[in-house]
C-alpha positions in Angstrom: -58.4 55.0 0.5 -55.7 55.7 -2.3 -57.4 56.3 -5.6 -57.5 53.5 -8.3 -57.0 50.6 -5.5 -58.7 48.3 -4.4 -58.9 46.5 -0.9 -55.9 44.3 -0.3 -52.0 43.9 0.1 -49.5 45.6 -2.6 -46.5 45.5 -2.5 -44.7 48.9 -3.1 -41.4 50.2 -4.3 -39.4 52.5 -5.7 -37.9 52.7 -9.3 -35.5 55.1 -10.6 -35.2 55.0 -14.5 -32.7 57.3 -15.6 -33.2 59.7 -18.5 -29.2 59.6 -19.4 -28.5 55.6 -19.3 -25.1 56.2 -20.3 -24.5 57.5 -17.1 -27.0 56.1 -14.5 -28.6 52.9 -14.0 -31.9 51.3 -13.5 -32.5 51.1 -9.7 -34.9 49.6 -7.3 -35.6 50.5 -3.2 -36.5 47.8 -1.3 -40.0 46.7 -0.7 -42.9 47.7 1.4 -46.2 45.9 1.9 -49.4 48.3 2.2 -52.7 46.9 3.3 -55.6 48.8 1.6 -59.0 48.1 3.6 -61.3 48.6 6.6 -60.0 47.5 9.9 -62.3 45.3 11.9 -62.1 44.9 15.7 -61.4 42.1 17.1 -61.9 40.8 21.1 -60.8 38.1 22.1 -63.1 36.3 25.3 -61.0 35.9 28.7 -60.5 32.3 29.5 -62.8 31.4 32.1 -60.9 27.9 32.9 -57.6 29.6 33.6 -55.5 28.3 34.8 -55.9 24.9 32.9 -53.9 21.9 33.6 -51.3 20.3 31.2 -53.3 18.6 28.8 -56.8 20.1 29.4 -59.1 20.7 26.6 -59.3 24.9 26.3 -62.0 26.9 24.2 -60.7 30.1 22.1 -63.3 32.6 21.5 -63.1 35.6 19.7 -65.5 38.3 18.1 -64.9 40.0 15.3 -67.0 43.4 14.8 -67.7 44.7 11.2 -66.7 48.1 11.3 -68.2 49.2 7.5 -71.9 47.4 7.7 -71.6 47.0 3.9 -68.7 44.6 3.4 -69.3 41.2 5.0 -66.5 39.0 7.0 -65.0 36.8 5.1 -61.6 35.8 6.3 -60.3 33.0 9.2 -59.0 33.8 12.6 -55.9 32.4 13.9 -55.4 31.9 18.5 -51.8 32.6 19.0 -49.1 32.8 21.0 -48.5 36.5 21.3 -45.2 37.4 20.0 -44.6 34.1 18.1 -46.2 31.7 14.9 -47.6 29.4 17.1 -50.8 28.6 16.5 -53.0 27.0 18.5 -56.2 26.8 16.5 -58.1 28.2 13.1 -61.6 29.0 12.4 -63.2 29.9 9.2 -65.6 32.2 8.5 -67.9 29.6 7.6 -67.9 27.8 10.4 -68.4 31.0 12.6 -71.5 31.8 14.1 -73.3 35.1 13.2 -73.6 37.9 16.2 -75.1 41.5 15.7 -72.6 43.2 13.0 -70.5 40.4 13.5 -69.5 36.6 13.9 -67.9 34.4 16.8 -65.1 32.5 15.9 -64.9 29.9 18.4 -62.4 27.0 18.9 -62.0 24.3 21.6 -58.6 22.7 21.8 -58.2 18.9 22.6 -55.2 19.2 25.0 -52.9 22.1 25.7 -50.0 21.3 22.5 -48.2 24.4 22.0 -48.4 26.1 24.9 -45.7 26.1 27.6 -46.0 25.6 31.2 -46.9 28.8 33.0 -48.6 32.0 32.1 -48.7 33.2 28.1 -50.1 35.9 26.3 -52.7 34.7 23.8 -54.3 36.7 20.4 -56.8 36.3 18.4 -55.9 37.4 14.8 -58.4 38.5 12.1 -56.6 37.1 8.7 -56.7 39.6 5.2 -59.7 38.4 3.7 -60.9 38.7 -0.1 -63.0 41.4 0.7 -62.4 45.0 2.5 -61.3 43.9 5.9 -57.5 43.7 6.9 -55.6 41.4 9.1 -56.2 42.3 12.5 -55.2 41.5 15.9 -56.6 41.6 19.0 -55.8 42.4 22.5 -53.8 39.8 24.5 -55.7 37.6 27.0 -53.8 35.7 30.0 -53.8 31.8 29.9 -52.1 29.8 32.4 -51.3 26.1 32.0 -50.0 24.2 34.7 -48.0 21.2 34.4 -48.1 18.4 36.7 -45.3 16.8 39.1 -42.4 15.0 38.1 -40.2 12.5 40.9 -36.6 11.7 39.7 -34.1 9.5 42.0 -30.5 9.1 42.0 -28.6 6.4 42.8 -24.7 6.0 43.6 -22.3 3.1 42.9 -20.1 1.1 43.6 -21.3 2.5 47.5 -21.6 6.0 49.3 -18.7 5.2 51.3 -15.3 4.7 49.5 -12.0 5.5 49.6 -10.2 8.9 47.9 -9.3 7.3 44.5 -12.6 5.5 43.7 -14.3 7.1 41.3 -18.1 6.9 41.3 -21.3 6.7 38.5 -24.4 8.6 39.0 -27.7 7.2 37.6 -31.6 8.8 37.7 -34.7 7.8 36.8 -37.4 10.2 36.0 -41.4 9.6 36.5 -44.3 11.4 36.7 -46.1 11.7 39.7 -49.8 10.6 38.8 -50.6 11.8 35.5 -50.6 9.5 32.4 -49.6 12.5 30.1 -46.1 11.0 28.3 -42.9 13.4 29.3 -41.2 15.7 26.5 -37.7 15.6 27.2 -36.1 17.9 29.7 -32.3 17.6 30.8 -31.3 15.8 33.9 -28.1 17.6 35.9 -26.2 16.1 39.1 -25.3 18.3 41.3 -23.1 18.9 44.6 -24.5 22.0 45.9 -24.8 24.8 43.3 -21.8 22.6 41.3 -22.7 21.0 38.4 -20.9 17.6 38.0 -20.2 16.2 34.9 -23.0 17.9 32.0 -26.6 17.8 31.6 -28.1 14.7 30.3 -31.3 15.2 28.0 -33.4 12.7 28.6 -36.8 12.0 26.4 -40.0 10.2 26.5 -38.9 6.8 25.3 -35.6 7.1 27.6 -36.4 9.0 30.9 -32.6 7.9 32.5 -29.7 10.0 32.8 -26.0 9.1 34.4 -22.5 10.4 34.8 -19.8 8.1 34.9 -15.9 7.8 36.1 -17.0 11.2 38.6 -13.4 11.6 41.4 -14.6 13.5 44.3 -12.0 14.7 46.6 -11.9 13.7 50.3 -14.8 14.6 52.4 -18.7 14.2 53.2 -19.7 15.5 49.8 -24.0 15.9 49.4 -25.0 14.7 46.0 -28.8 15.1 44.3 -30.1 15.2 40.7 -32.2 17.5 39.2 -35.0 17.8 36.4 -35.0 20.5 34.3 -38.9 19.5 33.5 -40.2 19.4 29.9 -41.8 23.2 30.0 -45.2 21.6 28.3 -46.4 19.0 30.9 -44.2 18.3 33.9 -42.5 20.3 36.2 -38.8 20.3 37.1 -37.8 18.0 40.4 -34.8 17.1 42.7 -34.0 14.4 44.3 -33.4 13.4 47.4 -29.8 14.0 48.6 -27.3 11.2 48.8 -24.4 11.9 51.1 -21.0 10.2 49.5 -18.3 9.9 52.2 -15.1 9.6 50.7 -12.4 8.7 53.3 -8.7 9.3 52.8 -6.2 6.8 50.7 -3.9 5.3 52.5 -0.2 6.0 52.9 2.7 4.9 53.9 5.8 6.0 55.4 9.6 5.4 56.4 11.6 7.6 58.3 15.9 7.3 57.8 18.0 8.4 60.8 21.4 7.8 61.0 23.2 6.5 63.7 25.0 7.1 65.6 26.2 10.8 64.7 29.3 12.6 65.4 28.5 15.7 68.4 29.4 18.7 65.8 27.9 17.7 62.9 24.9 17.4 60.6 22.8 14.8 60.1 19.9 14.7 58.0 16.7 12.8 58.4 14.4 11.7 55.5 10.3 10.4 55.8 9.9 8.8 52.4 5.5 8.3 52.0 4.3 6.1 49.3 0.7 5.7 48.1 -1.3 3.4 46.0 -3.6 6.1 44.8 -2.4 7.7 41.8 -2.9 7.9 38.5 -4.9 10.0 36.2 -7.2 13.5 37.4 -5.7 11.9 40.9 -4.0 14.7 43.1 -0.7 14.3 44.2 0.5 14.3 48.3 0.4 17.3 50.2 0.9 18.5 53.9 4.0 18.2 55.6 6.2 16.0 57.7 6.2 17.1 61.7 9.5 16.1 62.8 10.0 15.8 66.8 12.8 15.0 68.8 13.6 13.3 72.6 17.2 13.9 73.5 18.2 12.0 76.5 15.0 10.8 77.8 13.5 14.8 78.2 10.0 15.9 76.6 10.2 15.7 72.8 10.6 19.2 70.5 9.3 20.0 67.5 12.5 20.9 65.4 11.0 21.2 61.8 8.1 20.9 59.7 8.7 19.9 56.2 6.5 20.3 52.8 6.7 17.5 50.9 8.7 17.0 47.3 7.3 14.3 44.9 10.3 12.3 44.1 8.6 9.2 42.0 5.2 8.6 40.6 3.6 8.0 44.1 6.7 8.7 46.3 7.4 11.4 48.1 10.2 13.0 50.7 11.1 15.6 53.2 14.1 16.2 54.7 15.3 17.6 57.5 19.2 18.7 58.5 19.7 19.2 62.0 23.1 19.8 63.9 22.3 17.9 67.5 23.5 20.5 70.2 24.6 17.6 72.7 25.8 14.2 73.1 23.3 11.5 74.0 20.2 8.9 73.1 18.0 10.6 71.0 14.8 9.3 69.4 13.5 11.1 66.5 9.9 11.4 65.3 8.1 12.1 61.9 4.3 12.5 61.7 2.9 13.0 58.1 -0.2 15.5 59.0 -2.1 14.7 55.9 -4.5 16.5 53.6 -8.3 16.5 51.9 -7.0 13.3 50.3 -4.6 11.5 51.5 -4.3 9.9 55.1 -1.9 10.4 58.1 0.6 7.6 57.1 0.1 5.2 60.3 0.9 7.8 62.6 4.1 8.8 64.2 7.4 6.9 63.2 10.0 6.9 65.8 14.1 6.2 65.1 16.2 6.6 67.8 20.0 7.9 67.2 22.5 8.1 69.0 25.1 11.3 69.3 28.8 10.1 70.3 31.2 12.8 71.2 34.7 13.5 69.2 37.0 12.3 70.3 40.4 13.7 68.5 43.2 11.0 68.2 46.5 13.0 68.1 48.8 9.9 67.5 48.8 6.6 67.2 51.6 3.5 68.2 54.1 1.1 67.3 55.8 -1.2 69.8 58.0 -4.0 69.1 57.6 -7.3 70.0 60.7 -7.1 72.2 62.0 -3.7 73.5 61.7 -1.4 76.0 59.7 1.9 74.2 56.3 2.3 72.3 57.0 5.1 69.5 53.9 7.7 69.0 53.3 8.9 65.2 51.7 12.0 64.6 47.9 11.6 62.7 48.0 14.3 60.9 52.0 14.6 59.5 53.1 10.5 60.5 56.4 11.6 61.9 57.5 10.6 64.9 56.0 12.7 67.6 56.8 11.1 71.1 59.3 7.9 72.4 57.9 6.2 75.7 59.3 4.0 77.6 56.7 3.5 80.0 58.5 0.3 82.4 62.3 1.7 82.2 64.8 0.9 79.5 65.9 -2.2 81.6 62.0 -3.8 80.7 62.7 -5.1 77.0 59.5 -7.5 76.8 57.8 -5.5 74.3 54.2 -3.8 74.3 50.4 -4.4 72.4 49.0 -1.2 71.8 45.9 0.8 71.4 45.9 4.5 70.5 41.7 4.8 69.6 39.9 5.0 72.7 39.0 8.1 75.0 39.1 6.0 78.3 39.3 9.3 80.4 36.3 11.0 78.7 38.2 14.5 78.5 37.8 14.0 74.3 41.2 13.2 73.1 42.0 9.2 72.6 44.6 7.9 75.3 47.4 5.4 75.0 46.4 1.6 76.7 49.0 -0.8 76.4 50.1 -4.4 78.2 53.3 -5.6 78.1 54.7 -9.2 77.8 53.4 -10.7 81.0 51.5 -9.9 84.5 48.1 -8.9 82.3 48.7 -5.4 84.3 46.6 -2.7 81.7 48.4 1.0 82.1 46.8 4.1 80.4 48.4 6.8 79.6 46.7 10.2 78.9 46.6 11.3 75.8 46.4 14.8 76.0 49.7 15.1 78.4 50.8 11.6 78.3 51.1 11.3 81.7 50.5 7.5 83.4 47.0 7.6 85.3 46.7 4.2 86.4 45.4 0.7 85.2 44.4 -2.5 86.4 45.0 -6.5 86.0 43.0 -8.3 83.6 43.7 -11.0 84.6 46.1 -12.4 87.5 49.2 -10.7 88.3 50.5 -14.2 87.4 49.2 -14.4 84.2 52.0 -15.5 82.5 50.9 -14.8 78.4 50.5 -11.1 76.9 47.4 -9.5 76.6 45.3 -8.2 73.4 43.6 -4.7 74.0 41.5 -2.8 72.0 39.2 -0.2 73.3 35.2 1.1 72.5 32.2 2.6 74.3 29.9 -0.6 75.1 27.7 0.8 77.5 27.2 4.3 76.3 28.7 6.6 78.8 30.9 8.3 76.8 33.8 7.2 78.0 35.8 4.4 76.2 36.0 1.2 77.6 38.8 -1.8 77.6 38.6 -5.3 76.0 40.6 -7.9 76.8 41.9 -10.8 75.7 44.7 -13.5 76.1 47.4 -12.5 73.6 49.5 -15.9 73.0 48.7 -19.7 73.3 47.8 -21.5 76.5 44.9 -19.7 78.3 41.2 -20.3 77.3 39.8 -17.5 74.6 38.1 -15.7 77.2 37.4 -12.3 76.5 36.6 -9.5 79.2 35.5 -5.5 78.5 36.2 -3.4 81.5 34.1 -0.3 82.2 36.3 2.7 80.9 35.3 4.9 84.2 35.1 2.4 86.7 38.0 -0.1 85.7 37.2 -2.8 88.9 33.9 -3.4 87.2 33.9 -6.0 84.4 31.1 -5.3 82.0 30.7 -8.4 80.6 33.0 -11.5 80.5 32.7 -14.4 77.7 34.4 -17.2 75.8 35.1 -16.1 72.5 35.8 -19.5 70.8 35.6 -23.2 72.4 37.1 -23.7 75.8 39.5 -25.9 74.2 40.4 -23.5 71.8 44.0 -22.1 73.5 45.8 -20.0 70.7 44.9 -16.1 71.9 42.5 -13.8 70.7 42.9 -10.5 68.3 40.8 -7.9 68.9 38.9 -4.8 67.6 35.8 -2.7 67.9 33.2 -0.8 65.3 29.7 -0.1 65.4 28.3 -2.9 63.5 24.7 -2.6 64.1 23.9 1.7 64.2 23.2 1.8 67.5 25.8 3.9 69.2 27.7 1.7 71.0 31.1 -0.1 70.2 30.6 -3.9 69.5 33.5 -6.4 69.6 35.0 -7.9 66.8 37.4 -10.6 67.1 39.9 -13.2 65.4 41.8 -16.4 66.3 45.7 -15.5 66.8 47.1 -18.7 66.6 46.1 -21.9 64.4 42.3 -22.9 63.9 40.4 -21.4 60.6 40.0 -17.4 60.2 36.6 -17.4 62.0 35.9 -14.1 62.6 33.2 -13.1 65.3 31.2 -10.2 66.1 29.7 -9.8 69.5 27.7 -7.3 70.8 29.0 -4.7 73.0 26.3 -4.1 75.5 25.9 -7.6 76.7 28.2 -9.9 74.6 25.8 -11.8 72.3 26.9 -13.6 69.2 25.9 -11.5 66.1 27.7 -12.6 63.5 30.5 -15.6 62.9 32.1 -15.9 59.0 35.0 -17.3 57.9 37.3 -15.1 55.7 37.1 -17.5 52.8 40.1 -15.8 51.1 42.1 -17.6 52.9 41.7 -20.8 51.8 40.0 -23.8 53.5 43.0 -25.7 55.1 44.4 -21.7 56.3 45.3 -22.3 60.1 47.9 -19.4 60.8 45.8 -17.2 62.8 44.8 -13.9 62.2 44.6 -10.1 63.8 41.7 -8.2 63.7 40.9 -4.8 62.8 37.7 -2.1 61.5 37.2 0.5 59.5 34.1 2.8 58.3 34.2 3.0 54.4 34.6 7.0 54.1 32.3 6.8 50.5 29.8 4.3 52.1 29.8 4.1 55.3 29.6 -0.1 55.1 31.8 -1.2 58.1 34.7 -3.4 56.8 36.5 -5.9 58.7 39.8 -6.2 58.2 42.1 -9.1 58.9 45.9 -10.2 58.0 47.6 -13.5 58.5 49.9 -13.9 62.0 51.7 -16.5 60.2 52.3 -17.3 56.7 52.0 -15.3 53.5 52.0 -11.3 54.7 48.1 -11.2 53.5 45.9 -8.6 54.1 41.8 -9.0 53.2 38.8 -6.3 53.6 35.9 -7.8 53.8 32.4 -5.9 53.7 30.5 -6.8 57.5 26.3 -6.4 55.8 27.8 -8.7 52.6 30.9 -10.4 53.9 31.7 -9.8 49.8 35.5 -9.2 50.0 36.4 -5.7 48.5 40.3 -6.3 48.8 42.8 -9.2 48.9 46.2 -8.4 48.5 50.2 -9.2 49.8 51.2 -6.7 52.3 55.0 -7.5 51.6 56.8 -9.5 49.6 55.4 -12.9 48.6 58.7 -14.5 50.0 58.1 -13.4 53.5 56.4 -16.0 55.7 55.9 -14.0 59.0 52.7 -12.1 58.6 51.6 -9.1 59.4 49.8 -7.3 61.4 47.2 -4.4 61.4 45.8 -1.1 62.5 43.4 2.0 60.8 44.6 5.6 62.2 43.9 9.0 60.3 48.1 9.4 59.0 47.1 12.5 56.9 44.8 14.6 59.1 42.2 14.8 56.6 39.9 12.8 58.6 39.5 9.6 56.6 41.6 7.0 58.1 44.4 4.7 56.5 45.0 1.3 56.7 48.8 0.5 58.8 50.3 -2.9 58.2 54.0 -3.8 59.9 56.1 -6.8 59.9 55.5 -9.9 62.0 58.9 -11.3 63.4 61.9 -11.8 61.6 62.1 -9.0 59.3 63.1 -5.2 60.0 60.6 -2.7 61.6 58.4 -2.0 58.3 55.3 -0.1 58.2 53.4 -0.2 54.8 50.8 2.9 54.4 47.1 2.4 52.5 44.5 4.5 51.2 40.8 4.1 52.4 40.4 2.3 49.3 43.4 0.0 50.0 45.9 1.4 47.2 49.7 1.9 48.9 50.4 5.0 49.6 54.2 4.3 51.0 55.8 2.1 53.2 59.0 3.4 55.9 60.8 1.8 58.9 59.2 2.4 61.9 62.4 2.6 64.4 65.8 3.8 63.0 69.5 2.1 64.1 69.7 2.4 67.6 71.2 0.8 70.6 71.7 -3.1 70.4 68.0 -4.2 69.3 67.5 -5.9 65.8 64.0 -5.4 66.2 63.0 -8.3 64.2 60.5 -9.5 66.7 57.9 -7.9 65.0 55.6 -4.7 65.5 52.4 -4.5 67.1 50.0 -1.2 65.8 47.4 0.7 67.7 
């Protein structure tokens, strides 16, 4: 032992005092303490109980062994947690009990507070006392406390089987599973598998409930269960049992765009437009793609594309598909949405059908007179005169009704159909080498009125067929279409107007309703209101009867007929011009029957109408609107733009022979 000290615990440092203070300073080290005096030894019993449940009462023995027989124990003894200042219990000397050269500190616990569940090193620690013994520790013992078992269950609302979109709340209830012992705290964590959803809830005694709210789980069969962490001093950690969640798909929706019908040659582009009512915030977006399939001509359908799809609104999406058809025909076209994790197959497949017309290239169109012996071809693409015909001999001076627009021979370039004053005898002329192939009656060889012609593909084969119609007054309104490839064969055969209705019948064909085929389109030619009608092609039934209302209600001067395809729209217009009265021209939209153009031909002066034809003047492919003279005024031809602003106007025939040609002009 140092000399001069006595037992107990200094504490020691360092001091430097400078002799020279005008140079140095005063300075301290840090501390140290030193423990002067005997070491006693110390044992601590092994616990005989171990291990002890939570709560269990546990006795702490230790003995402490004088180790100089002179100096008597004086100090306490502390049970610890080895490695920590958690004390479990204190004895004093006092209350010790005497053993040879030493005492038994002894110390019984009333529940197991302070200790953790599981095994823990304990000591027993001999304190400094007043006299010659310093504190002391002794060897570490084993103690194992066990905690009893905790239940927790889970529920789910609003159900375990909902819909992507739904979002769902979690809830759990922790218990004990027999003992009375109150709970610590402890987290509770839900879980899918290893992922934790939401974040742990800490739950304590006075509130043993834990939930997670608003959770989105994506589509699937998703297996839920909550866990407890346990409170480490009486309980145990638990799970629940697992709750499956099925989440089924949201529901889509889709619509599919195909054009119809579509030109052989060119593109066409097809567009499934989904929609959903699941969106919204932390909700994914559509993905998978659009399966587009295609039938062409009855055969086994092709898959031509697959398509991702593009969001295009906040729950609308597209794909689009461009596709060139390789032949001419009925197709049917099919888009299948295939889905994702989410989002449902939007009620399966969604089937358009198309249909694929060929070209046919017009290379003139014609103007006859009402009296005269020639029909005059113009050239589509320069409108100068390209051919004179004079189809009956120059001796025939009756005039001709014309149509230039129909491919009646199915070789792909339009031919020439005319009729001339009487006989109803219907000649075509090819329109490639403008040779005369034949024609047929449409009537009686007797039929003593002209005829009305116009031409169009009712049935579908390609080929062009003729419509007829009575072309002055004094026969019933009957109108006829003959099969363009078969021209004994009357397609269909029907009363335009009432029986009693005797003034002729103007005609003219377009695609009214998309679905490939030409329908019939028709006009009153003399007296009665401007009632236009719109038949059908295949089989002749009514779809649509308006009167042109720009006319005025007490109009009765008849009217021609004629169609065009707006080239920025593609809205079919009818068009329609007075046979007699004011030269008036009006374009009225076929879906609206709004009137997008009104306006005087000619001069307001001239009383003998006009009438009408669309042919492509410019070859740029977008076709013009022809209007010439009714009778009683020269051969003049006035020019208009698809949007019905004059280009021009010229004189269709020149001076020649003896004819005045004031009879008017018919245009086809």
């Amino acid at each position: 032992m140092p000399t001069g000290f006595a037992y107990g615990v200094y504490t020691i440092l360092a001091k430097f005092d400078p002799t020279d203070v005008a140079k140095f300073a005063v300075a301290n080290t840090n501390t140290q303490e030193l423990t002067i005096g005997v070491v006693p030894n110390v044992s601590l019993f092994p616990f005989t109980g171990n291990p002890y449940a939570a709560g269990s009462a546990i006795t702490f023995s230790a003995i402490v062994e004088q180790t100089d027989l002179a100096e008597p124990l004086t100090g306490s003894v502390d049970f610890l947690v080895s490695g920590t200042n958690v004390k479990l219990g204190s004895v004093l000397a006092v209350n010790a009990t005497p053993v040879l050269n030493g005492l038994m500190y002894t110390f019984t616990s009333t529940n197991t507070a302070g200790l953790a569940l599981g095994s823990q090193s304990i000591i027993a620690r001999y304190n400094q006392d007043s006299g010659s013994y310093a504190t002391t520790a002794s060897s570490t013992q084993d103690l194992t406390v066990t905690g009893f078992n905790s239940t927790i269950s889970m529920g789910v609302t609003p159900a375990t089987t909902i819909t992507y979109g739904t979002k769902i709340n979690l809830s759990a209830t922790v218990a004990s599973a027999g003992s009375a012992l109150p709970f610590s705290n402890g987290t509770v964590t839900f879980y899918e598998g290893s992922k934790v959803l939401g974040t742990p809830v800490p739950v304590t005694q006075g509130s043993m409930t834990a939930s997670a709210n608003n959770l989105l789980l994506t589509g699937g069969t998703h297996t839920l269960d909550a866990g407890y962490s346990g409170d480490g001093v009486s309980y145990n950690p638990s799970t629940s049992t697992p709750i499956n969640v099925v989440v089924n798909p949201a529901s889509t929706t889709m619509t599919l765009a195909a054009p119809s019908p579509v030109k052989l040659g060119m593109d066409t582009t097809f567009v499934s437009t989904l929609s959903t009512a699941t969106f919204g915030a932390g909700i994914a977006g559509l993905t998978g793609q659009v399966v587009y399939t295609i039938r062409i001509n009855g055969a086994a359908p092709v898959t031509i594309g697959t398509v991702s799809l593009v969001k295009t609104g906040t729950s609308t999406y597209t794909a689009t598909l461009s596709y060139r058809p390789p032949t001419t025909g009925d197709y049917s076209i099919s888009a299948r949405y295939t889905g994702d994790t989410n989002f449902a197959v939007a009620a399966g497949t969604i089937t358009q059908a198309f249909r694929v017309n060929r070209v046919v290239v017009q290379r003139f169109y014609a103007i006859a007179p009402g009296t005269g012996s020639f029909i005059q071809l113009f050239s589509t693409t320069t409108n100068t005169q390209m051919a004179i015909l004079r189809p009956l001999g120059a001796s025939y001076t009756g005039g001709f009704r014309v149509n230039t627009t129909g491919d009646v021979t199915g070789d792909g370039v339009a031919d020439l159909v005319f009729t001339p004053k009487t006989g109803s005898y219907v000649r075509i002329v090819d329109g490639r080498t403008l040779n005369n192939i034949g024609g047929f009656y449409a009537f009686t060889p007797s039929f003593g009125l002209p005829v009305n012609i116009t031409t169009g593909d009712v049935n579908g084969d390609f080929r062009d067929d003729i419509i007829v119609a009575p072309g002055g007054s004094g026969a019933a309104p009957t109108v006829k279409v003959f099969n363009g490839a078969n021209l004994s064969q009357v397609l269909w055969s029907k009363l335009a107007y009432a029986s009693t209705f005797l003034g002729g019948v103007t005609l003219a064909t377009a695609d009214v309703n998309n679905d490939g085929r030409a329908d019939v389109i028709t006009g009153p030619m003399n007296g009665g209101p401007a009632n236009v009608r719109v038949f059908n092609g295949i089989n002749g039934n009514l779809l649509k009867s308006f009167v042109v209302a720009a006319y005025g209600s007490s109009f009765s001067g008849g009217i021609f007929v004629a169609a065009n395809v707006a080239a920025n729209t593609g809205a079919v217009e009818i068009i329609t011009s007075v046979n007699k009265g004011l030269p008036q021209v009006v374009v009225t939209n076929y879906s609206t029957l709004a009137t997008r153009a009104s306006f005087y031909a000619f001069s307001s002066t001239y009383q003998g109408g006009c009438r009408i034809t669309v042919a492509d003047t410019n070859g740029d492919g977008i076709k013009e609107l022809l209007v010439g003279v009714g009778p009683n005024a020269g051969p003049l031809v006035a020019r208009y733009n698809s949007n019905y602003q004059r280009i021009d106007q010229f004189f269709a025939f020149g001076p020649a022979e003896t004819l005045s040609y004031n009879s008017g002009l018919f245009l086809g």
